[in-house]
DONU-802477 format. One line per field, with one value per residue (C-alpha): residue number from 1; residue in three letters; y, z negated, x negated. Coordinates in nm, 4 decimals, padded with zeros to 6 digits, m for minus. Example, Ala and Ser with C-alpha at 12.3 -4.5 7.8 and 13.67 -1.06 7.14 Angstrom:
BEGIN
pos <- 1  2
code <- ALA  SER
c2 <- m00.4500  m00.1060
c3 <- m00.7800  m00.7140
c1 <- m01.2300  m01.3670
***
This chain:
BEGIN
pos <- 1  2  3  4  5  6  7  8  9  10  11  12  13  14  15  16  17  18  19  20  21  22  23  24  25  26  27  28  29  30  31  32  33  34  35  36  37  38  39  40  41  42  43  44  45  46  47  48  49  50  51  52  53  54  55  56  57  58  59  60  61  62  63  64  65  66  67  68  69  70  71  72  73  74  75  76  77  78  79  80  81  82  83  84  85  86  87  88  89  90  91  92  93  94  95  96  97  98  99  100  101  102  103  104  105  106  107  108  109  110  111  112  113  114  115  116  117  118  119  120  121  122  123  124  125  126  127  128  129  130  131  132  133  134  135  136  137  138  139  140  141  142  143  144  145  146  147  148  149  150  151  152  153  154  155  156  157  158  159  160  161  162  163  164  165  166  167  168  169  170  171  172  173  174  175  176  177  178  179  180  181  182  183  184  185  186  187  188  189  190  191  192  193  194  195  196  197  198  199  200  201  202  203  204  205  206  207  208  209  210  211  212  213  214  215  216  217  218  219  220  221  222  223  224  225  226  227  228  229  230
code <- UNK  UNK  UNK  UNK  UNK  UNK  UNK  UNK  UNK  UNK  UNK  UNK  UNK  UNK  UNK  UNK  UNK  UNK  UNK  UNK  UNK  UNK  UNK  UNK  UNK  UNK  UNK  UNK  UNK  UNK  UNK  UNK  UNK  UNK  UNK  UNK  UNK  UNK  UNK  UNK  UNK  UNK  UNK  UNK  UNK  UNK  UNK  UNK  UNK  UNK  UNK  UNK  UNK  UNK  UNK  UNK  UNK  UNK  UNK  UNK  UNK  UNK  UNK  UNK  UNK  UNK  UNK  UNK  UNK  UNK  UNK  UNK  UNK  UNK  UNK  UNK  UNK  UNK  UNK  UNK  UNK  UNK  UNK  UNK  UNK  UNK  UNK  UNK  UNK  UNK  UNK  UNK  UNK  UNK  UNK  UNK  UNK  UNK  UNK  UNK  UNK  UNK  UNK  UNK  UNK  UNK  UNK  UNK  UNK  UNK  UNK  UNK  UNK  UNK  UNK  UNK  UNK  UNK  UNK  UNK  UNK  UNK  UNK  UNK  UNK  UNK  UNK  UNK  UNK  UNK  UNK  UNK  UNK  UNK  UNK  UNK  UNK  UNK  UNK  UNK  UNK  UNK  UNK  UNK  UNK  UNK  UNK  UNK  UNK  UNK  UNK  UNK  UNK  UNK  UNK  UNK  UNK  UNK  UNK  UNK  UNK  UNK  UNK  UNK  UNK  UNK  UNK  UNK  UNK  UNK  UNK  UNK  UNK  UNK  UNK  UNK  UNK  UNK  UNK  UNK  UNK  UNK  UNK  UNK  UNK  UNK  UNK  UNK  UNK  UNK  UNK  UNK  UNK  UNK  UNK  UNK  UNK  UNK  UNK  UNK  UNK  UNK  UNK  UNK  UNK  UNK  UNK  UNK  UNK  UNK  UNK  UNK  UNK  UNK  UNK  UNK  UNK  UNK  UNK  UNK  UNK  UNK  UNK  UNK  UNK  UNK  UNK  UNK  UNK  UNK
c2 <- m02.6837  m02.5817  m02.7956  m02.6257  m02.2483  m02.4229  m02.5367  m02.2195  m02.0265  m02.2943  m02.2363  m01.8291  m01.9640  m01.9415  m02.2412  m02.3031  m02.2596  m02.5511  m02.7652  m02.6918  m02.7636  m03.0775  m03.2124  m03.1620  m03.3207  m03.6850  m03.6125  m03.6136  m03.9315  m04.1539  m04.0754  m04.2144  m04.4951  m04.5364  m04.4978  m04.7318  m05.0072  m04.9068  m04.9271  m05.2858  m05.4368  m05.1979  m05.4609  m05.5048  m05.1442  m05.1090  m04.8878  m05.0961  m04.8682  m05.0042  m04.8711  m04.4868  m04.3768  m04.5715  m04.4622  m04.0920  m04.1511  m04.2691  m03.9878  m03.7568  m03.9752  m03.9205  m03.5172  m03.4704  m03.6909  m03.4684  m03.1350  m03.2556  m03.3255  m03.0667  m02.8516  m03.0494  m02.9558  m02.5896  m02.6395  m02.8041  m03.0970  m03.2783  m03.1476  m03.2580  m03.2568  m03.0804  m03.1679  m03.3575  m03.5828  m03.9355  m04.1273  m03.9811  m04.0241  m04.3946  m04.4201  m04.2705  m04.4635  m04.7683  m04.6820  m04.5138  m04.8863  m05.1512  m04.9321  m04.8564  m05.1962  m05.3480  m05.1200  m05.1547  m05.5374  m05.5313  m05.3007  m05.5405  m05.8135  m05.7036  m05.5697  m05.9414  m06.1061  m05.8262  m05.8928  m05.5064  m05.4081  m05.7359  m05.6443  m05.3019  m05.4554  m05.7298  m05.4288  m05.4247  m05.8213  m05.7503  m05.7444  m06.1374  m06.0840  m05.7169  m05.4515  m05.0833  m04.9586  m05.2769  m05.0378  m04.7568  m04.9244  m04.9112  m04.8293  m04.4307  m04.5792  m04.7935  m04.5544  m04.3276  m04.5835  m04.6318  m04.2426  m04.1761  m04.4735  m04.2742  m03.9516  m04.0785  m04.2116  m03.8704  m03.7360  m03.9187  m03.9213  m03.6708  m03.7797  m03.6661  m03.4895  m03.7106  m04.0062  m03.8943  m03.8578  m04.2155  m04.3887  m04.1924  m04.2937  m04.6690  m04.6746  m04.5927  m04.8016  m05.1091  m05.0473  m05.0295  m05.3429  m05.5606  m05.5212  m05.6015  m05.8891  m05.9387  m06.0362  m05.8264  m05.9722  m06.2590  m06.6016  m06.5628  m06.3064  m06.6039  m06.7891  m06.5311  m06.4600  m06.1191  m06.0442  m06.3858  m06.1322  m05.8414  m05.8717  m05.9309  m05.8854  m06.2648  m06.2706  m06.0123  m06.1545  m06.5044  m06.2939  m06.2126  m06.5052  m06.6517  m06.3834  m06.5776  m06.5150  m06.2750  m05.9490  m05.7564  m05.5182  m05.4784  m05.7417  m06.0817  m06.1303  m06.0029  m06.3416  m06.5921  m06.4629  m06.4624  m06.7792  m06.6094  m06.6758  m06.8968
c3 <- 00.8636  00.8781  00.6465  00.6792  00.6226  00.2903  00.1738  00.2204  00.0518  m00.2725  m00.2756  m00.3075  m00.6620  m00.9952  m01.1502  m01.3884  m01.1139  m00.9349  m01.1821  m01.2453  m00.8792  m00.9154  m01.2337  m01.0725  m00.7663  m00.9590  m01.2027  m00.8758  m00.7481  m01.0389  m01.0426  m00.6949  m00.8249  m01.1526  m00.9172  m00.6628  m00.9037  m01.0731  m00.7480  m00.6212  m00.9707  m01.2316  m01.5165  m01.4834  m01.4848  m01.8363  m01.9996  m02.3062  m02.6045  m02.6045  m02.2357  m02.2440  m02.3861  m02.0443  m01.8330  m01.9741  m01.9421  m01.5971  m01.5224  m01.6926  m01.4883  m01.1390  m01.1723  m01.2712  m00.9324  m00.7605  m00.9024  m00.8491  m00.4789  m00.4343  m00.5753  m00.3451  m00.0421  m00.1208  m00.1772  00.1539  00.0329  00.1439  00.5028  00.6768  01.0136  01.0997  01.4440  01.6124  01.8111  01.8343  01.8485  01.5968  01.3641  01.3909  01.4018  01.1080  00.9704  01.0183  00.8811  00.5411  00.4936  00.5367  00.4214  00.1062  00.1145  00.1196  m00.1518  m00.3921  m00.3432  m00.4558  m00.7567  m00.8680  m00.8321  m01.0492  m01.3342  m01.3528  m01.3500  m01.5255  m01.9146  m01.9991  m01.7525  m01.7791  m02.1000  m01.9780  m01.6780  m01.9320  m02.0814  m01.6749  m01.7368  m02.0335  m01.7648  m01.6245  m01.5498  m01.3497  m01.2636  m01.1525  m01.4671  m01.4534  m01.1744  m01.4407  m01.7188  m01.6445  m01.8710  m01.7297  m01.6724  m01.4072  m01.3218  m01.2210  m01.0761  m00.7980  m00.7818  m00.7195  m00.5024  m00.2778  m00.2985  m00.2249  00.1206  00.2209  00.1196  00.3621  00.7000  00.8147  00.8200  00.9653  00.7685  00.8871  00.7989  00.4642  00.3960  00.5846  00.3681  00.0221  00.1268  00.2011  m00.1139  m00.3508  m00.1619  m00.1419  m00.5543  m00.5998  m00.4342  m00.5492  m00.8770  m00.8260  m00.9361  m00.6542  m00.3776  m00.0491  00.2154  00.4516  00.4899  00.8136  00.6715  00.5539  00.8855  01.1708  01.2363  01.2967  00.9282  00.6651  00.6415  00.4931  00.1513  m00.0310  m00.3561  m00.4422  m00.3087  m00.6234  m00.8140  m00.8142  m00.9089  m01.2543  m01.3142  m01.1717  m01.2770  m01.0610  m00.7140  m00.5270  m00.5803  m00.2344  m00.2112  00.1484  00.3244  00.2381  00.4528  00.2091  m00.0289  00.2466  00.2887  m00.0055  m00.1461  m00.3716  m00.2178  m00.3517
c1 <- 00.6993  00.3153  00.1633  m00.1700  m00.0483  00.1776  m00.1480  m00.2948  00.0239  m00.0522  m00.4085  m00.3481  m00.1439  m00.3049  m00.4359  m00.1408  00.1036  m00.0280  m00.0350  00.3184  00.3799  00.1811  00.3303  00.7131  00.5862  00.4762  00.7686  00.9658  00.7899  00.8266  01.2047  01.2578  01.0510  01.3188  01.5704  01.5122  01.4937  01.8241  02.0065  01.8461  01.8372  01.9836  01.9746  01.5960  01.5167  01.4995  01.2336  01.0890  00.9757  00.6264  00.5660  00.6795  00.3275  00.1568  00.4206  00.2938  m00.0213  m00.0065  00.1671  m00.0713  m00.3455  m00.1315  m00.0842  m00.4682  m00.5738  m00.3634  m00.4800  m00.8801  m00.8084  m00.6372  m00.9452  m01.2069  m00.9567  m01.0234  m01.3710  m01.3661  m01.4830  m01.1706  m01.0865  m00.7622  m00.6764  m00.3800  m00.3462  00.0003  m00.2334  m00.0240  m00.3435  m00.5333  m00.1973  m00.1448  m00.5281  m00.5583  m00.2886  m00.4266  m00.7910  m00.5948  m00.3868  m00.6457  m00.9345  m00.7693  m00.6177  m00.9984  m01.1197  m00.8356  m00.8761  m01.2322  m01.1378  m00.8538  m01.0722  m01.3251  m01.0667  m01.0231  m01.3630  m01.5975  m01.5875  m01.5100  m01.3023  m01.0939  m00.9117  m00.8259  m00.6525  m00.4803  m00.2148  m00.0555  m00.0338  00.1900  00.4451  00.4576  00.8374  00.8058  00.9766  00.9684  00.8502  00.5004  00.3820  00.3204  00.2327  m00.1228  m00.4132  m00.5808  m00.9170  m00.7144  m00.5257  m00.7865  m00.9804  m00.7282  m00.7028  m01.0827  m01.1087  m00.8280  m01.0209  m01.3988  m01.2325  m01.0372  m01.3681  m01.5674  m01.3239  m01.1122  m00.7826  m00.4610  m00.2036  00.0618  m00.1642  m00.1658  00.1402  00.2284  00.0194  00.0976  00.4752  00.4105  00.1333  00.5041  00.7108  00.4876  00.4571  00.8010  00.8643  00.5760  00.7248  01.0623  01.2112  01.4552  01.2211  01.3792  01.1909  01.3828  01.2456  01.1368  00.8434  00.6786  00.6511  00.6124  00.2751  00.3320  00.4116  00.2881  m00.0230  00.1334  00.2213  00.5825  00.7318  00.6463  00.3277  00.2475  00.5034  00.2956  m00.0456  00.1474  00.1977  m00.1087  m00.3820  m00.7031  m00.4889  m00.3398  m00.5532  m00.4444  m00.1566  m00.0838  m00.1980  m00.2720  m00.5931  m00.8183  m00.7263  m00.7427  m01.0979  m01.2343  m01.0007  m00.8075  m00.4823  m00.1977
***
């Protein structure tokens, strides 16, 4: 498939079309999400009444992020590069994960310590038992925090296409499983010092129920640096 000449097919679209497109595509997304969660821990997975309008919203929130960078890509504003190079794709990779890994760190940090953005943050900490549905129950200025932080950095480098879509696949699956309540991860992930820094379903698991700790998503690093680890 040529990603570039689909991109170029969708940008030839009217307006309303791609939002259509757009809107089926996160619709799409936070059904694999639902789904997932059903199959590892079906009684958990339940959708509480007092959730659908955030899980809405954030969805609302999720298909709007995508439309604007979508718009800044054809304003050129975002450029991608569409190249096959194996370097520049696990390069890439790897500057997407702990850049965005760094930045969302700092954001989630401050939704906790700065006195207006704290009780914004507190309607995700409604959830201290999680599951699927905690990682959409999010309030939209949070929600489009973490969007714009993701577009400011494609902005700014030039990433790979299969970089992108790497990280956008890891950024669901690492949501989906750091709200489980099943943690998946074997004991050994704990000890081996090729993975205690990445993050596990516990380690965000124990930040919901300990709200001054754990603020990274992907790695754990970030907290043993700053002190904020469990």
């Amino acid at each position: 498939m040529n990603v570039e000449l689909l991109l170029q097919e969708l940008s030839h679209l009217s307006f309303l079309t791609q939002l259509i497109i757009f809107s089926a595509e996160n619709i799409v997304l936070l059904l694999i999400a639902v789904l997932i969660g059903k199959l590892i821990e079906p009684a958990n997975t339940v959708l509480k009444s007092k959730d659908q309008k955030w899980l809405l919203s954030t969805l609302i929130c999720n298909i709007f992020i995508t439309a604007l960078g979508f718009q800044l890509y054809q304003l050129q504003l975002i450029k991608i590069d569409f190249s096959n190079h194996l370097g520049a794709i696990i390069l890439d990779t790897f500057l997407l994960i702990v850049l965005m890994d760094f930045f969302m760190f700092c954001f989630h940090y401050l939704a906790h310590t700065l006195k207006w953005f704290h009780p914004i943050h507190k309607l995700h900490h409604t959830h201290v038992d999680t599951s699927v549905y905690s990682l959409f129950v999010l309030h939209p200025v949070e929600t489009l925090g973490f969007g714009f932080i993701w577009l400011i950095l494609i902005s700014v480098f030039e990433l790979n296409y299969i970089s992108l879509t790497i990280y956008l696949f890891l950024n669901l699956m690492y949501g989906i499983f750091g709200h489980l309540e099943k943690d998946l991860f074997p004991a050994f992930w704990y000890q081996s010092f090729f993975t205690k820094w990445i993050s596990t379903t516990k380690f965000h698991s124990d930040h919901h129920k300990n709200q001054s700790h754990n603020f990274g998503f992907y790695f754990t690093f970030w907290d043993k640096i700053f002190k904020t680890i469990i």
